[in-house]
C-alpha positions in Angstrom: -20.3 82.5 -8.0 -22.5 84.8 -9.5 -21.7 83.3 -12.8 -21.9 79.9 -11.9 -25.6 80.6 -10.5 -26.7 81.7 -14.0 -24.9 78.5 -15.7 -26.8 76.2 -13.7 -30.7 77.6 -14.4 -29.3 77.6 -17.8 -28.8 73.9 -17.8 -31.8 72.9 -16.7 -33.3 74.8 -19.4 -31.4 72.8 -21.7 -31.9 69.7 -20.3 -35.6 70.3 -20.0 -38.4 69.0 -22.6 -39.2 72.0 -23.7 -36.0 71.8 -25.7 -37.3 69.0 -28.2 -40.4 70.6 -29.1 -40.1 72.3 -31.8 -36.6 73.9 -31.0 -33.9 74.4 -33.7 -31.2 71.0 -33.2 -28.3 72.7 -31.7 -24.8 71.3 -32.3 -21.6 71.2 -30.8 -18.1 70.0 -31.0 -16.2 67.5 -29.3 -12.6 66.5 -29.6 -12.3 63.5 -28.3 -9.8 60.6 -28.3 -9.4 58.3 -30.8 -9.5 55.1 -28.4 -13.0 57.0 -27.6 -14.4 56.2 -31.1 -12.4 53.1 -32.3 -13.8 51.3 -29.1 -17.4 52.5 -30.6 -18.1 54.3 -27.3 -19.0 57.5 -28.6 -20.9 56.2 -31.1 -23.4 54.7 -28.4 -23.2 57.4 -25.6 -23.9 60.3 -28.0 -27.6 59.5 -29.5 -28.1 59.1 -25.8 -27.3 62.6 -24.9 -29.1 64.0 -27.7 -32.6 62.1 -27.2 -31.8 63.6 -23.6 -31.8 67.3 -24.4 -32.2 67.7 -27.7 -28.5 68.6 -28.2 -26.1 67.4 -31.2 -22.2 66.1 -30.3 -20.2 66.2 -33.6 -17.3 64.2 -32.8 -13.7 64.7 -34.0 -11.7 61.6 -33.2 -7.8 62.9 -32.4 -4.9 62.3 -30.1 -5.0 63.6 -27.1 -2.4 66.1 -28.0 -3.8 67.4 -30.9 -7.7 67.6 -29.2 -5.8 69.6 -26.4 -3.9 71.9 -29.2 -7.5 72.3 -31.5 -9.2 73.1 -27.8 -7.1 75.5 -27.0 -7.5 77.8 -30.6 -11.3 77.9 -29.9 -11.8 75.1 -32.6 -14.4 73.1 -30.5 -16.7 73.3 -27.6 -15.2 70.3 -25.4 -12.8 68.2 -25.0 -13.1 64.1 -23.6 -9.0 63.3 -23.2 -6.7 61.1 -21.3 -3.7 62.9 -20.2 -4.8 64.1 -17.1 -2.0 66.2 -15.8 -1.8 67.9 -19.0 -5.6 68.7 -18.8 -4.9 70.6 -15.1 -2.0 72.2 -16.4 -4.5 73.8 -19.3 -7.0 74.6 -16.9 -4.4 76.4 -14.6 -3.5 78.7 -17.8 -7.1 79.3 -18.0 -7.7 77.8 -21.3 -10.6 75.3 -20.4 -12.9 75.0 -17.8 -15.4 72.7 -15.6 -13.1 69.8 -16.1 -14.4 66.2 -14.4 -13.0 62.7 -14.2 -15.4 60.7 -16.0 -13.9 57.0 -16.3 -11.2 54.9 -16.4 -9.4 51.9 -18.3 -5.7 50.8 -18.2 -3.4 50.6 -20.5 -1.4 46.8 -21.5 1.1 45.6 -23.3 0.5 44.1 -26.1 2.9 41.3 -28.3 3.7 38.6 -30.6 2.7 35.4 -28.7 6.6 34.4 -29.5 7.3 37.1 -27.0 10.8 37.4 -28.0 11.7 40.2 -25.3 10.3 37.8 -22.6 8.2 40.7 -21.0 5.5 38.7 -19.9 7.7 38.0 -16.6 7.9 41.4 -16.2 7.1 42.9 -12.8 6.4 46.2 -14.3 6.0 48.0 -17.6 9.4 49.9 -17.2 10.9 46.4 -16.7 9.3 45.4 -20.2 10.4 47.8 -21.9 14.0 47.5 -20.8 13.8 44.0 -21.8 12.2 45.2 -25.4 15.2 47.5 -25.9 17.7 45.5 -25.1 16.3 42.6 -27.4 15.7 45.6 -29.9 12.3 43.7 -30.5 10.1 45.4 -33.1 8.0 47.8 -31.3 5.5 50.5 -32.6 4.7 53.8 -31.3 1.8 55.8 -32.0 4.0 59.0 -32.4 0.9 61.6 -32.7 1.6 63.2 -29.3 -1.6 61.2 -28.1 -2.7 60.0 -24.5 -1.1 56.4 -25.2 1.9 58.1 -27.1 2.8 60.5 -23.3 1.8 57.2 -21.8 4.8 55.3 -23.5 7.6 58.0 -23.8 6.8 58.3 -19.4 7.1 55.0 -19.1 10.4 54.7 -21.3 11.8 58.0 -19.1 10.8 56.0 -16.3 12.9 52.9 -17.6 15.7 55.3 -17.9 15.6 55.1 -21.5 15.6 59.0 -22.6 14.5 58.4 -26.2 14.2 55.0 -28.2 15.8 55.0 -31.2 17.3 51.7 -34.1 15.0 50.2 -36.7 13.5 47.9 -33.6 11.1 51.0 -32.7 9.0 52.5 -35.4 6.9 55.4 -34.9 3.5 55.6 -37.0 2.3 58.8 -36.3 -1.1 57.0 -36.1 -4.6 56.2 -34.2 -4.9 53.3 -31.7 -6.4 50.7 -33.9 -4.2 51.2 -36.7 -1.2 51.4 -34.1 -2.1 47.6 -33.2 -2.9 46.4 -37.0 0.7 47.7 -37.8 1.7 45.3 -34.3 -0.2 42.8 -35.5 1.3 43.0 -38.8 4.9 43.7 -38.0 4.5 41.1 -34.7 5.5 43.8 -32.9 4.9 45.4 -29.5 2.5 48.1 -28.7 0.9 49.8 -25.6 -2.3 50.2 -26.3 -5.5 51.2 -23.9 -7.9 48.2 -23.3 -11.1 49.7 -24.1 -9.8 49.5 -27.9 -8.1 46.4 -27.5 -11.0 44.8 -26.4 -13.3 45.8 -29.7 -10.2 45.0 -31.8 -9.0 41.9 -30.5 -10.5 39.6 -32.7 -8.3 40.8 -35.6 -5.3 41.2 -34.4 -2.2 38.4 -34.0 -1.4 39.9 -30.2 -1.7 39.4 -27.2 -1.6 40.7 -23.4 1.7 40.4 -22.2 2.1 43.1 -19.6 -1.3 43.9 -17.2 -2.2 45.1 -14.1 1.0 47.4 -13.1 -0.8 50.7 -11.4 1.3 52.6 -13.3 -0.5 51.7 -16.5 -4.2 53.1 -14.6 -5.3 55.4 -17.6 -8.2 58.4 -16.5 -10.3 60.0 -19.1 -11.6 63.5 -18.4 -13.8 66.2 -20.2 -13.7 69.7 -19.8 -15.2 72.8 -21.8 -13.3 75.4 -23.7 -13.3 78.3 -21.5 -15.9 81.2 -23.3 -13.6 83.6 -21.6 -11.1 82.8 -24.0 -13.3 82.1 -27.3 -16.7 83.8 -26.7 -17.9 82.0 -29.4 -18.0 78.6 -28.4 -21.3 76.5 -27.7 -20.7 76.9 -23.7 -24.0 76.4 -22.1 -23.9 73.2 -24.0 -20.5 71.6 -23.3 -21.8 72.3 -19.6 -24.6 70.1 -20.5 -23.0 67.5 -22.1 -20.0 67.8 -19.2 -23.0 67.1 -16.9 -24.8 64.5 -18.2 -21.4 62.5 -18.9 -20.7 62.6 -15.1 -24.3 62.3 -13.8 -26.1 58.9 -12.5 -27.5 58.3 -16.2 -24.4 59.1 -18.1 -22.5 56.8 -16.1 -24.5 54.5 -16.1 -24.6 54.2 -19.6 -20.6 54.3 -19.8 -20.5 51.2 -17.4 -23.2 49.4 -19.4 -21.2 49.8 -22.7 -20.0 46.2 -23.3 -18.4 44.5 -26.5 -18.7 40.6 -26.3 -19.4 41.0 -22.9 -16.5 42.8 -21.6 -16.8 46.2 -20.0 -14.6 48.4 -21.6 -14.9 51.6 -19.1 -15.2 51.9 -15.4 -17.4 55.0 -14.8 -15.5 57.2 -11.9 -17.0 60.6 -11.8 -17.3 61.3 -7.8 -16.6 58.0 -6.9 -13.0 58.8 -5.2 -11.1 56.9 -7.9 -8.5 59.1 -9.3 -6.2 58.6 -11.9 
């Protein structure tokens, strides 16, 4: 309690004025996802947040997996992820801290408009992706351990399909956008999240074929990297940058992030939507 006290007057030192006059920039690290920057929402939250308090974000774009491996070595300040029991789970072992629910998207299904599996009939994702593996349709994987990559291998688990395996399903080992290109290219299928779907569409030879199955609801949360662990990590600072993210002006500006007029983000931070 004691500790928590002294956290918050520190904020609102950092968040005050004061901070931008004449103050040395200060800078901290954020792994985040790569759907995160390939949907070009961190590039327009974080100028935000630094007009705000003065504060620098470098961002490192990585799957979820590997931001929650680099977060846990002391290698950044915080963490903005999508693999939400994973993110409790590190918590629980004490290796970050503060973490909040700040938004949601969901994830699709994205294909060839032949739609050779005939998925788009499909009641349910695990339906779809029976139906891709029986066709052996081309399918790609991000195979990087990501948020999407956990997503998929649940869902094939879930489909009782342990682990997918024929020339049909190619793993990539690559970031969400490049994931759908290779789609695109291949006419393949991929799940991909909609926020970069949205800002990618235009270029891609897909479509949605598989939406709206709760199971495909996909939370994003951030959380610091807890000093206790790493004493030398920016903390005061990914506690700002934790609290602007979930306040009334940080999510405001995530709902009002738009790409031809879609929203790609539903702001959810105390709003009693859970993922």
């Amino acid at each position: 309690m004691k500790r928590t006290l002294i956290l918050i007057c520190a904020l609102a030192a950092l968040i005050a004025p004061a901070l931008l006059s004449g103050a040395e920039t200060v800078t901290i690290k954020c792994l985040s996802t790569t759907s995160t920057e390939n949907s070009g929402l961190t590039d327009y939250l974080l100028p935000m947040f630094e007009d705000k308090t003065g504060i620098r974000v470098l961002l490192i774009a990585r799957g979820t997996g590997a931001a929650l491996e680099a977060g846990k070595r002391g290698d950044a300040d915080v963490v903005l992820v999508h693999a939400k029991s994973a993110e409790l789970k590190l918590v629980e072992e004490g290796y970050f801290t503060d973490r909040r629910d700040v938004m949601y998207n969901d994830f699709i299904i994205l294909g060839p408009e032949a739609d050779p599996a005939g998925i788009k009939g499909a009641a349910t994702a695990e339906e779809a992706f029976r139906n891709i593996s029986e066709a052996a349709a081309p399918f790609i994987s991000r195979g990087d351990n990501s948020g999407t990559h956990k997503k998929e291998l649940g869902i094939w688990a879930d489909a009782g399909i342990a682990k997918p395996s024929g020339e049909w399903y190619m793993e990539v080992g690559q970031g969400m956008a490049k994931a759908m290109r290779i789609a695109s290219e291949k006419g393949a299928y991929v799940l991909a999240d909609r926020g970069t779907w949205l800002s990618k569409k235009d270029k891609m030879h897909l479509g949605v074929l598989l939406e709206g199955d709760p199971g495909l609801f996909n939370q994003y949360g951030v959380m610091a990297v807890n000093p206790e662990k790493h004493p030398h990590v920016k903390y005061r600072e990914a506690l700002a940058f934790i609290q602007w993210l979930v306040s009334g002006e940080g999510q405001r500006a995530i709902g009002g992030f738009k790409v031809n007029g879609k929203q790609l983000f539903i702001p959810n931070a105390g709003t009693g939507k859970q993922g």
